[in-house]
C-alpha positions as CSV (number, residue, x, y, z in Angstrom):
1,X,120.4,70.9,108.6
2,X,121.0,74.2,106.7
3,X,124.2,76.2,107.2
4,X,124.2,78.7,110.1
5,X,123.8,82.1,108.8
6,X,123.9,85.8,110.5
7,X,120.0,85.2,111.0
8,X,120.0,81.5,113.0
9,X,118.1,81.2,115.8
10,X,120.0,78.7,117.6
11,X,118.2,78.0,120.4
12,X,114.9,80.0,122.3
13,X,114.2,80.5,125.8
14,X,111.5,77.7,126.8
15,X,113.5,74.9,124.4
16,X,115.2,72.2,126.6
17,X,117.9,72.7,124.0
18,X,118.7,73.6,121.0
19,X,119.9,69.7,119.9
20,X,116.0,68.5,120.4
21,X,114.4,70.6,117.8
22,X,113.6,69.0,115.2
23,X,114.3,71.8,112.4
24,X,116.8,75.1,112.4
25,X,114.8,78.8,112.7
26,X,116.3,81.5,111.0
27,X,114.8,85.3,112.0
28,X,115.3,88.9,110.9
29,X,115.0,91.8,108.9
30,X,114.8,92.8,105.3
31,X,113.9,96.2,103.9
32,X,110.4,96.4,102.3
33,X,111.2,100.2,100.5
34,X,114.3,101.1,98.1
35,X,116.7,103.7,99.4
36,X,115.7,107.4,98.6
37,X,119.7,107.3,97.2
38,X,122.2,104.6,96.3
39,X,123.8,103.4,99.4
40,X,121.4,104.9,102.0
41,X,118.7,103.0,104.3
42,X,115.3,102.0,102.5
43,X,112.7,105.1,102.6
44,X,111.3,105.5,106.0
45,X,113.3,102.9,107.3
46,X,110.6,100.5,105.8
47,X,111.5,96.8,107.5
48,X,109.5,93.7,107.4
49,X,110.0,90.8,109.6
50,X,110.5,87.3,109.1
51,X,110.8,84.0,110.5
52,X,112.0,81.1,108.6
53,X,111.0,77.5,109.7
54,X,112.9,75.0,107.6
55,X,111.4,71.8,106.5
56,X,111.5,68.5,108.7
57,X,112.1,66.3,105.7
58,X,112.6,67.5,102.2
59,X,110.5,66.3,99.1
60,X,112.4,65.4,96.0
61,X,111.5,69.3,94.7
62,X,111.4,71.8,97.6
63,X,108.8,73.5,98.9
64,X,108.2,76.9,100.4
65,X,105.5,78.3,101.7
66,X,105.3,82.3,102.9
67,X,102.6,82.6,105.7
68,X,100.5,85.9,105.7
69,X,97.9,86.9,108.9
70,X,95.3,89.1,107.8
71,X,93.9,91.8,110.0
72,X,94.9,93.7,108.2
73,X,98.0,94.9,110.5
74,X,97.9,91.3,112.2
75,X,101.7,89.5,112.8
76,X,102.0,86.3,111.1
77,X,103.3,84.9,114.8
78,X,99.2,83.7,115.3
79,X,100.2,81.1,112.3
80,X,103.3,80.2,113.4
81,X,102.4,79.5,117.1
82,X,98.4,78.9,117.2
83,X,98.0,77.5,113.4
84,X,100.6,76.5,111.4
85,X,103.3,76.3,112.8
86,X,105.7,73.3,114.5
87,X,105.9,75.3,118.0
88,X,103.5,75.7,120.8
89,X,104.1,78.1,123.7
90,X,102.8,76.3,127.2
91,X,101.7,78.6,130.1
92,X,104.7,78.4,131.7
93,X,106.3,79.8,128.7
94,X,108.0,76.4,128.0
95,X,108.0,75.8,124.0
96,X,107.1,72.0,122.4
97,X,106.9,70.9,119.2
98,X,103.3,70.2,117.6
99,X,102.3,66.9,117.0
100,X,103.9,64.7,114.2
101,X,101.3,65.5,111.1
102,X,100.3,68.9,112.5
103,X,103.0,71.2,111.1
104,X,103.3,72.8,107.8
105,X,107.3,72.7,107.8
106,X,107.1,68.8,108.2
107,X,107.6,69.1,103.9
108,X,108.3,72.7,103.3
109,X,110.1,75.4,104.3
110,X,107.6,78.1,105.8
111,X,108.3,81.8,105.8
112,X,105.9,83.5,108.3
113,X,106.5,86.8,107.6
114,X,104.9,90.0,109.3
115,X,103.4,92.1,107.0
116,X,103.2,95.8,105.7
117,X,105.3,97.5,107.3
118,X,104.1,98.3,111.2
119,X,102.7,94.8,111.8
120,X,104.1,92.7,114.6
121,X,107.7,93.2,114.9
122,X,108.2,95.2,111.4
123,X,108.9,98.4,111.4
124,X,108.7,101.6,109.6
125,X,109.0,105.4,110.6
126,X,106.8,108.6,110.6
127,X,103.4,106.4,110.9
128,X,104.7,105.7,107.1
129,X,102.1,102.8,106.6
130,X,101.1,101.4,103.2
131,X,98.1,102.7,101.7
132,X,96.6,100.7,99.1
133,X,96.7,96.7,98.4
134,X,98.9,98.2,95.4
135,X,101.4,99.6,97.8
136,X,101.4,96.3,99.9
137,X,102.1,94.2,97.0
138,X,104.9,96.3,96.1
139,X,106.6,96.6,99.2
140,X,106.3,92.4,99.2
141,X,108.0,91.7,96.2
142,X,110.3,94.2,97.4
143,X,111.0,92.2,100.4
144,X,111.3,89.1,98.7
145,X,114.2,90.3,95.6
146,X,116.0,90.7,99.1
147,X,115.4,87.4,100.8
148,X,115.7,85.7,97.5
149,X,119.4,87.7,97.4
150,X,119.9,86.3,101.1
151,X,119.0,83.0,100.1
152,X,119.8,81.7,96.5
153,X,119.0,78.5,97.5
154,X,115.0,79.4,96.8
155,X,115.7,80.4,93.3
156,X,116.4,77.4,91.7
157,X,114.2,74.1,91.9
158,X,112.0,75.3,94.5
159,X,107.9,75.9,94.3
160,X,106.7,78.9,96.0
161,X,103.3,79.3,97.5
162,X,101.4,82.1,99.1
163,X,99.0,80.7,101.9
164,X,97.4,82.4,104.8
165,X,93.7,83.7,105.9
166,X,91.1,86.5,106.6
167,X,92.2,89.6,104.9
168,X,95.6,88.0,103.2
169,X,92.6,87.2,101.1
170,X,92.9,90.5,99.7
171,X,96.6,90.4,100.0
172,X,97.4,87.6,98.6
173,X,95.8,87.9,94.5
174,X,98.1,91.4,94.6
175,X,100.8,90.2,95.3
176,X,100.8,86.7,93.0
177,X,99.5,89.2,90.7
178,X,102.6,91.6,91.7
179,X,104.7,88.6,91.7
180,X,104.1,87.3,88.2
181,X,104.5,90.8,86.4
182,X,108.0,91.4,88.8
183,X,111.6,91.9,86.5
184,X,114.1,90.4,88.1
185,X,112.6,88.2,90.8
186,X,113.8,84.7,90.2
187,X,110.9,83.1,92.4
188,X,108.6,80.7,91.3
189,X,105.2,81.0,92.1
190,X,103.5,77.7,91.9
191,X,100.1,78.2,93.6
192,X,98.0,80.2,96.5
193,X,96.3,79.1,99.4
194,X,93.8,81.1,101.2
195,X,91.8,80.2,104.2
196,X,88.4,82.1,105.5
197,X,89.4,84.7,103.5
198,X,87.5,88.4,102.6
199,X,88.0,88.5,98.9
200,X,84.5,89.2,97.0
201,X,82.5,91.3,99.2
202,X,79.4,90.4,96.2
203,X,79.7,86.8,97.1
204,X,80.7,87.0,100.8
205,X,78.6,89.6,102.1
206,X,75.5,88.5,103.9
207,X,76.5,84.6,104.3
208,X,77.1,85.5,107.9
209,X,72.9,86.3,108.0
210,X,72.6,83.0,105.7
211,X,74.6,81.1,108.0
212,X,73.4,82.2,111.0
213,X,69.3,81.0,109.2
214,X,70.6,77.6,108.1
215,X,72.6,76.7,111.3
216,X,69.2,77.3,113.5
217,X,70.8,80.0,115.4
218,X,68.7,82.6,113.9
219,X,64.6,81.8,112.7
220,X,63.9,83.3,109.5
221,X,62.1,86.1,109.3
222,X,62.4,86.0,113.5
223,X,63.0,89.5,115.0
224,X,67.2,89.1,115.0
225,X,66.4,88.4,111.0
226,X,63.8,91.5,110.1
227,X,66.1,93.6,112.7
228,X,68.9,93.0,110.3
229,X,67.3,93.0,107.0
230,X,67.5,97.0,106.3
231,X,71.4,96.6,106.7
232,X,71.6,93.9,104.1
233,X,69.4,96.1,101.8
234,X,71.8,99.0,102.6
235,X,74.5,96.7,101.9
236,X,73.4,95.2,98.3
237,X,72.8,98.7,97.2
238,X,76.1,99.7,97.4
239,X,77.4,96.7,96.3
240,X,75.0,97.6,92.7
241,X,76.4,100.6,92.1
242,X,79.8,99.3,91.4
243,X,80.5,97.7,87.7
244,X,84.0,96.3,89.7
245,X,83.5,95.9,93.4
246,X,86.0,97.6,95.8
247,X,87.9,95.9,98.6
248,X,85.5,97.0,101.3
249,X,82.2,98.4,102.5
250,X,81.8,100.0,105.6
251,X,77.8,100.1,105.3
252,X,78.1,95.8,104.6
253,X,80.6,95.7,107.7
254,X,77.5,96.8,110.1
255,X,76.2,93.1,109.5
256,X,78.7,91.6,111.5
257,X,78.2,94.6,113.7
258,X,74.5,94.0,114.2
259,X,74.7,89.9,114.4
260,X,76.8,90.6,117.1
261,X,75.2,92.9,119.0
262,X,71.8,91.1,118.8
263,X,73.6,88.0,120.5
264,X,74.7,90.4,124.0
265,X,73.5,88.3,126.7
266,X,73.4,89.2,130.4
267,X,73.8,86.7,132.8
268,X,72.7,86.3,136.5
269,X,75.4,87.3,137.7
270,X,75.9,90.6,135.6
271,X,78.6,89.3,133.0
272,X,77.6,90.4,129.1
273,X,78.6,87.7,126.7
274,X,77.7,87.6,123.1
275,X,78.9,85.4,120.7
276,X,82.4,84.8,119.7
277,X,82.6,86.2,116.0
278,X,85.4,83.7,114.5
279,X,83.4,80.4,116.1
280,X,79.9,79.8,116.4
281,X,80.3,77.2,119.2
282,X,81.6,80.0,121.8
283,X,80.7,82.9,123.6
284,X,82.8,85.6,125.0
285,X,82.1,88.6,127.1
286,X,81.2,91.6,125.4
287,X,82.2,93.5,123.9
288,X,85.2,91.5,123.2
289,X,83.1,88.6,121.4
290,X,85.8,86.7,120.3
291,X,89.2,88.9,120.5
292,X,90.1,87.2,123.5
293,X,90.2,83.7,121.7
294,X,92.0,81.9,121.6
295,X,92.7,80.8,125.0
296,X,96.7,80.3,123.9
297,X,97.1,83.5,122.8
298,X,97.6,84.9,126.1
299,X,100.9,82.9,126.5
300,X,101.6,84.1,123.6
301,X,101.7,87.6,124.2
302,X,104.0,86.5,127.3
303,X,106.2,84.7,125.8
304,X,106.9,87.4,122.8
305,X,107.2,90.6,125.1
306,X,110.1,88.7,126.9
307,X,113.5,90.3,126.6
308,X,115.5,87.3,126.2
309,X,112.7,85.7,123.5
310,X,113.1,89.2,121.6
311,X,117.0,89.2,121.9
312,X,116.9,85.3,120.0
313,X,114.3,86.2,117.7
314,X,116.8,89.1,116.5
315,X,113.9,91.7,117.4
316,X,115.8,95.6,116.1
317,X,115.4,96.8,119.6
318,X,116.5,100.3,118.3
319,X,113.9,100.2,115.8
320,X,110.9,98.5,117.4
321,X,111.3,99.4,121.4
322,X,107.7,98.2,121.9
323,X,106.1,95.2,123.4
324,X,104.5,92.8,120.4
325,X,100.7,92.9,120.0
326,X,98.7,90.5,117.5
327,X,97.1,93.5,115.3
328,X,98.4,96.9,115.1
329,X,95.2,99.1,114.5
330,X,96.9,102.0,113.3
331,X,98.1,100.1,110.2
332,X,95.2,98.3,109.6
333,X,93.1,102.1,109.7
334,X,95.0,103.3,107.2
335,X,94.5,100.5,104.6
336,X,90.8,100.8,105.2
337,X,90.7,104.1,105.0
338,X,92.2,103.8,101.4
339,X,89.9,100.6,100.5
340,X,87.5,102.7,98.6
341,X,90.8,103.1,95.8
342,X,91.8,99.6,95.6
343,X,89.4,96.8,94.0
344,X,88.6,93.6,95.7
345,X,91.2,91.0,95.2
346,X,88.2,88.4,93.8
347,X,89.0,90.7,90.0
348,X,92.4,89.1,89.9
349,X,91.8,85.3,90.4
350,X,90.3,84.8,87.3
351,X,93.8,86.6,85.5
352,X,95.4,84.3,88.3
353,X,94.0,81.0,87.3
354,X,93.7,82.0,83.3
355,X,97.6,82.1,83.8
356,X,98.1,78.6,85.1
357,X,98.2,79.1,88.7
358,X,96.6,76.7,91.5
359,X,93.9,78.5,93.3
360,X,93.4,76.7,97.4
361,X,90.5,78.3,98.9
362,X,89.6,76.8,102.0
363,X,87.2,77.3,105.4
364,X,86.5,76.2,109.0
365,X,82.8,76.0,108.5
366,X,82.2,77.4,112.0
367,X,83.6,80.6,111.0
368,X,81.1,83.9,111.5
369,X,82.9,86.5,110.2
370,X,84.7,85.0,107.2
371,X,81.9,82.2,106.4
372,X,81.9,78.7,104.2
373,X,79.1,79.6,102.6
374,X,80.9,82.8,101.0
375,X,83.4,81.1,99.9
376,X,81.2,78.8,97.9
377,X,79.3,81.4,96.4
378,X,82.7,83.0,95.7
379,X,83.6,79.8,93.2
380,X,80.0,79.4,91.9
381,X,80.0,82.9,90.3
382,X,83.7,83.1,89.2
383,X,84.3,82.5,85.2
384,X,87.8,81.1,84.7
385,X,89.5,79.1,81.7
386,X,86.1,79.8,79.8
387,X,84.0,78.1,82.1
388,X,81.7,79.6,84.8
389,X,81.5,78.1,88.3
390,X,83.2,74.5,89.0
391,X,81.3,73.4,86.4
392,X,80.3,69.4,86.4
393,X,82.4,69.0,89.5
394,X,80.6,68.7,92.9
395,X,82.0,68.1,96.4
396,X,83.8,65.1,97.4
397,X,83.9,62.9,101.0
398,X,86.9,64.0,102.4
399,X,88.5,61.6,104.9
400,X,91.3,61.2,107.8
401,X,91.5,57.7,109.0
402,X,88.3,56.6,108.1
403,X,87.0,60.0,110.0
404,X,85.3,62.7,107.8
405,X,87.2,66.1,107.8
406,X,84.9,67.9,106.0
407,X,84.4,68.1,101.9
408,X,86.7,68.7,98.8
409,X,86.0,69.9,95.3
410,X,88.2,70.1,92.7
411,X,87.7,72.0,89.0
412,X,90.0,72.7,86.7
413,X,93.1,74.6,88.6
414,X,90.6,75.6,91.4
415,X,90.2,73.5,94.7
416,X,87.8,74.4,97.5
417,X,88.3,72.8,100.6
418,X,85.8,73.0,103.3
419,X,87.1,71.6,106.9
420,X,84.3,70.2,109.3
421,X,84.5,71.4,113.1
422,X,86.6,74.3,112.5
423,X,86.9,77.9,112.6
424,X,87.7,81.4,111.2
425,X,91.2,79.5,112.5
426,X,90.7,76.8,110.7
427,X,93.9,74.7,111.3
428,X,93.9,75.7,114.8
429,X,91.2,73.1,114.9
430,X,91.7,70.8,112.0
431,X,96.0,70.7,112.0
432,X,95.4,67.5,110.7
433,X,93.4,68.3,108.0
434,X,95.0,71.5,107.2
435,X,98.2,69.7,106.7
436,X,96.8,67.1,104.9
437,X,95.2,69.5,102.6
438,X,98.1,71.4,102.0
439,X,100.2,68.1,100.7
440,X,97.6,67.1,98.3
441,X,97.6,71.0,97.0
442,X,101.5,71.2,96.7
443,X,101.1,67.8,95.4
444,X,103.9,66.4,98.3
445,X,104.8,62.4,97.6
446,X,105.4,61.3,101.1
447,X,106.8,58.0,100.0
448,X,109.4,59.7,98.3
449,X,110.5,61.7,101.2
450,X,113.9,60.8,102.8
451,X,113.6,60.3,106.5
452,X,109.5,60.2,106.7
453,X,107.2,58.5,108.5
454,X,103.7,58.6,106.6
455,X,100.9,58.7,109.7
456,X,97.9,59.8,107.5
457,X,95.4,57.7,105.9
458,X,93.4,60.4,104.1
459,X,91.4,59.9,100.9
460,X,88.5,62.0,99.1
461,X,85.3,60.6,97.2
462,X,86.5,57.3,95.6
463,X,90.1,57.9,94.6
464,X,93.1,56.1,96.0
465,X,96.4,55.1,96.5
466,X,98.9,53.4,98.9
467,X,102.0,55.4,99.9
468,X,104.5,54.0,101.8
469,X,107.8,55.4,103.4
470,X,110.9,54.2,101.3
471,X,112.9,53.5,104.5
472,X,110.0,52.3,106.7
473,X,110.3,49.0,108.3
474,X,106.8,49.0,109.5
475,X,104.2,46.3,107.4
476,X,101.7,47.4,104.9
477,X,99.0,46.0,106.3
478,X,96.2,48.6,107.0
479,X,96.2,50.2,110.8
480,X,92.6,49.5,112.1
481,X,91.8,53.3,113.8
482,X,92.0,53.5,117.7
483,X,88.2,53.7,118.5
484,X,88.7,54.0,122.2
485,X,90.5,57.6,121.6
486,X,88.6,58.6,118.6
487,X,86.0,61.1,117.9
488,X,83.8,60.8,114.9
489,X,83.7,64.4,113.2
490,X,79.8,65.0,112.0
491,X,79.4,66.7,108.7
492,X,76.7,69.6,110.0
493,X,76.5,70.8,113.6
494,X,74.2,68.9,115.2
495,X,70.5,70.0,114.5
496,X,71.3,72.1,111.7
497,X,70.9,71.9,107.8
498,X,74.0,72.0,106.0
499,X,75.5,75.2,104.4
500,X,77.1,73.4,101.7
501,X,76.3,70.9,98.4
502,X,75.4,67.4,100.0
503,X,77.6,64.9,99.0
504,X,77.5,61.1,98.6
505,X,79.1,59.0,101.4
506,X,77.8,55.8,99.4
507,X,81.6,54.8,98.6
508,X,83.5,55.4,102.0
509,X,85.5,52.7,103.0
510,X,84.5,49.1,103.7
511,X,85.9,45.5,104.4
512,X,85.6,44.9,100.3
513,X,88.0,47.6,100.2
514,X,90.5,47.4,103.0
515,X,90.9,43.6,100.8
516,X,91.7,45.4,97.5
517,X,93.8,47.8,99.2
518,X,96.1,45.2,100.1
519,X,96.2,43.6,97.0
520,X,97.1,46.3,95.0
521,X,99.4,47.8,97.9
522,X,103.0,46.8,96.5
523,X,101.9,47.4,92.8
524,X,100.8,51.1,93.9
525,X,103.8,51.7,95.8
526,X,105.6,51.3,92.3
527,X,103.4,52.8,89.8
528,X,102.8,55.9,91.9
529,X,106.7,56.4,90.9
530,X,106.3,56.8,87.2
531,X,103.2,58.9,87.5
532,X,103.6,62.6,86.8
533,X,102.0,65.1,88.5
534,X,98.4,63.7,89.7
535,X,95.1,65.6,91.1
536,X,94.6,66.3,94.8
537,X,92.4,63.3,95.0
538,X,94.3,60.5,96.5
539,X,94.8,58.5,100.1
540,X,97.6,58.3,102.3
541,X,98.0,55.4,104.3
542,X,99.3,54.8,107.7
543,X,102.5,52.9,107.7
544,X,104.2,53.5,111.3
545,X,102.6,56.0,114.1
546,X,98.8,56.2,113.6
547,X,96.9,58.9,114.2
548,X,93.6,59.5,115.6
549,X,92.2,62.5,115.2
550,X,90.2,64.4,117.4
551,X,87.9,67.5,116.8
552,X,89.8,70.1,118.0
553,X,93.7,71.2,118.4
554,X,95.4,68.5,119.5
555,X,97.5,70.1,122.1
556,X,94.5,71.0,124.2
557,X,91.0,69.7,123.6
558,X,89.4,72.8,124.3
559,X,85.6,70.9,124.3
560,X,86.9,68.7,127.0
561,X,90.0,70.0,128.9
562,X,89.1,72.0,132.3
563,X,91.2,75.2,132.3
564,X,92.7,75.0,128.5
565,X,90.0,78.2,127.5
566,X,90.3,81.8,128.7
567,X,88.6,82.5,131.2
568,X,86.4,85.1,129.0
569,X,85.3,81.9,126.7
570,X,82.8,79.4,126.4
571,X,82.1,76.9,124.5
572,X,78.6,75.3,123.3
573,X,76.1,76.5,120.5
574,X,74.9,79.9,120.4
575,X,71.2,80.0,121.7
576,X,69.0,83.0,121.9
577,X,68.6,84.3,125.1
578,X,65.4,84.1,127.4
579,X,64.4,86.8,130.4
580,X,67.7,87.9,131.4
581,X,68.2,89.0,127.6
582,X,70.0,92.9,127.7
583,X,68.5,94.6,124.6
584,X,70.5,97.9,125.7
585,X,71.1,99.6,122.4
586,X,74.0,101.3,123.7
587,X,76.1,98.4,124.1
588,X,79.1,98.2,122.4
589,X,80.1,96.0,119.5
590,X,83.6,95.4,118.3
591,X,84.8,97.5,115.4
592,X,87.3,95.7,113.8
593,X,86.2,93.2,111.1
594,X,89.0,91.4,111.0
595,X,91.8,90.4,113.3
596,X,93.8,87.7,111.4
């Protein structure tokens, strides 16, 4: 456990106590802007907010991840609490921990922090907001010369990484960018991670119509499809005239606009419902359409307006007097006001990646608004380390206990990871596999953590290896999974083509393996110690607690479990409605593009 410092969280309301947590929570604030003058307060009282998770178990080199929500103007709590994060707030505003193998601060320190200035519980006076993705990377390396001042221990020996989702995938290439050109920030970035995220509107814009086509939701050419076709027209037009795309474009943001209103049902009994935006699967009512999902994030507004939850948390009351809300719109207005004068992010990954930095990009592949597909298109037209696309390197089986989790490719310093079953939200569905994935990218040697229990039994295509905990006492022989509790994940939703590069299944695993396994188990457990840094590919094996995965969160299976959904959500494939259908032109759509 870490020294106590000024910032400790020692203990919040809904803990039984502050002894059973598994890992010490340090909170507060940092100034984003320099003072106008030596020795006064930062320009417009510019604050950003963070919350430090420190790590469960520590790796031989320390890890620490920074956690970014999109939105933009969205607070980083959604990761922390719905996502990422090693706390879950109950209904009756009782906190647990996640789930051994869920959380991200199992091997690294994570620093959710709630960024620009105005989101969550930052602050900043005069409606000062930041402008331009420019202006927001500044302000974060800002913020972090200070917490790396707070916290020396970061500057020395430790690999950072930027992760986070939806329009941090604009954030996140300025800042590395930011980052690597900084004077005196004694940080080391080591690689970025970036989930469902908005970073080339050429690539991206449209796969929502695509995906829509190839998961049978929409018929091609059908009326939803030539309805829509003038606003994709619109859309690539603008797109041509720009030798170097900008961040956004209003006229491509009426797709999402027009998929969703062509999918307003009303029911019998008078309720509108329309499908919700950041999952395919669900419905919501309209015009909400997926801003009341998900179902936890009700208790999660609870549990943060609280004034004893506020007064642990080190919330400036002075400062920021109001009640917490997921997205701030006024922030995230004035950044898209200015998109027009910053370029998308997608024209600083190849600088990133030519420069030796890891490049994560991963999806839920039920996402609407943020889809797979664009992601993949993303990596097929990128040119990096003089090579265009991935090149000869296709997508691999990617496994969890002998389930499939979705798909994994891997070229050069570029990894795309595509998670089955899961959601603009991704790890909110997949925590196992968004954990999982997040080792293998920070390259985290679970045998060779003090204190750990390895619990995951993961491999991709045909690579493997054995690790085992140094100080388990469990056997190595191979855990058979627990089929009574299991769910097999399917690779496609059911009756749909897939969006992504098939991939051959022809080497999963099999009783000829499971004997070689074995064999080779104690002579892995040594060589893997003399190996240097290896590729993501590579199988962790269950020595101790076994887990089964299932397809959704584990804390509630919202498929399955009576009462764990809003009441405003449902779950089941989108279909297109029959006589009841409401074609009502009037009816209105949500606005906002992105929420996290």
């Amino acid at each position: 456990m870490s020294r106590a410092t000024p910032w400790t969280v020692s203990q919040l309301p809904g803990e039984p106590h502050a002894t059973s947590r598994s890992f010490q929570i340090e909170a507060g604030y940092l100034p984003a802007r320099p003072p106008v003058a030596p020795n006064q307060r930062p320009k417009d009282e510019a604050h950003l907010y963070f919350m430090l998770h420190r790590a469960m178990y520590t790796p031989r080199r320390r890890k620490l991840i920074v956690w970014l929500n999109g939105g933009p103007g969205c607070s980083s709590f959604d990761g922390a609490f719905l996502e990422v994060g090693a706390l879950r707030v109950k209904p009756s505003d009782a906190l647990v921990e996640a789930q051994a193998g869920q959380a991200w601060n199992e091997y690294a320190d994570v620093l959710y922090v709630d960024q620009p200035v105005g989101t969550g519980f930052s602050y900043v006076e005069n409606a000062a907001y930041a402008e331009t993705l420019d202006q927001v990377a500044e302000e974060f390396v800002f913020f972090l010369r200070g917490f790396a001042q707070a916290y020396p221990e970061y500057t020395q020996g430790v690999d950072v990484y930027l992760a986070g989702e939806s329009y941090a995938g604009q954030y996140i290439p300025y800042m590395a960018d930011a980052m690597l050109r900084a004077s005196n920030l004694s940080l080391h970035l080591e690689g970025i991670a970036i989930g469902n995220g908005f970073i080339d509107p050429a690539s991206q814009y449209g796969t929502e119509v695509d995906t829509l086509l190839q998961a049978g939701v929409w018929k091609k050419n059908g009326p939803e499809h030539e309805h829509i076709k003038p606003i994709l027209r619109a859309c690539q037009d603008a797109l041509q005239k720009d030798s170097v795309p900008r961040a956004e474009y209003p006229v491509c943001d009426g797709i999402v606009g027009d998929i969703i209103k062509s999918s307003v049902r009303t029911s019998l009994n008078g309720v509108s419902r329309c499908m919700n935006m950041y999952d395919m699967r669900l419905t919501d009512t309209s015009p909400a359409c997926g801003m009341n999902w998900p179902a936890e994030l009700t208790d999660l507004y609870t549990f943060l307006r609280k004034k004893d939850v506020r007064s642990a948390l080190h919330i400036d009351a002075n400062h920021k007097p109001e009640a917490w809300v997921e997205c701030n719109a006024q922030v995230g207005d004035v950044i898209h006001a200015h998109a027009a004068n910053s370029n998308a992010s997608v024209t600083l990954l190849p600088s990133l990646l030519n420069r030796g930095v890891p490049v994560l990009l991963f999806a839920g592949d039920q996402d609407l608004i943020c889809p797979a597909l664009g992601q993949q298109r993303l990596v097929e037209r990128l040119h990096w380390l003089g090579s265009d696309g991935p090149g000869d390197a296709k997508p691999e089986v990617w496994s969890i206990n002998q389930q499939p989790v979705g798909t994994w490719l891997h070229a050069r310093n570029l990894t795309l990871a595509t998670l089955t079953n899961a959601s603009h939200m991704a790890a909110y569905d997949a925590p196992y596999a968004a954990h999982d994935m997040m080792l293998r990218f920070m390259d985290v040697q679970v045998d060779w953590v003090d204190g750990a229990q390895v619990h995951m039994e993961s491999k991709i295509g045909s690579t493997s290896r054995i690790l085992v905990a140094e100080n388990s006492t469990a056997t190595t022989s191979t855990p058979s999974p627990l089929k009574s509790t299991s769910t097999p994940l399917p690779t496609t939703r059911p009756g749909s083509s897939s969006s992504l590069p098939q991939v051959d299944t022809s080497d999963w695993s099999g009783d000829l393996f499971v004997v070689v396994v074995l064999a080779l188990a104690v002579w892995l457990c040594f060589y893997v110690r003399r190996r240097a840094r290896r590729p993501a590919g590579a199988q962790y094996h269950a020595i101790g607690e076994h887990i089964v995965l299932q397809p959704t969160h584990a804390s509630q299976h919202r498929a399955a479990a009576a009462g764990s959904m809003s009441p405003d959500m449902e779950r089941g494939a989108f279909t297109l409605g029959g006589d009841d259908d409401d074609d009502d032109d009037n009816d209105n759509s949500p606005t906002k593009r992105f929420r996290d």
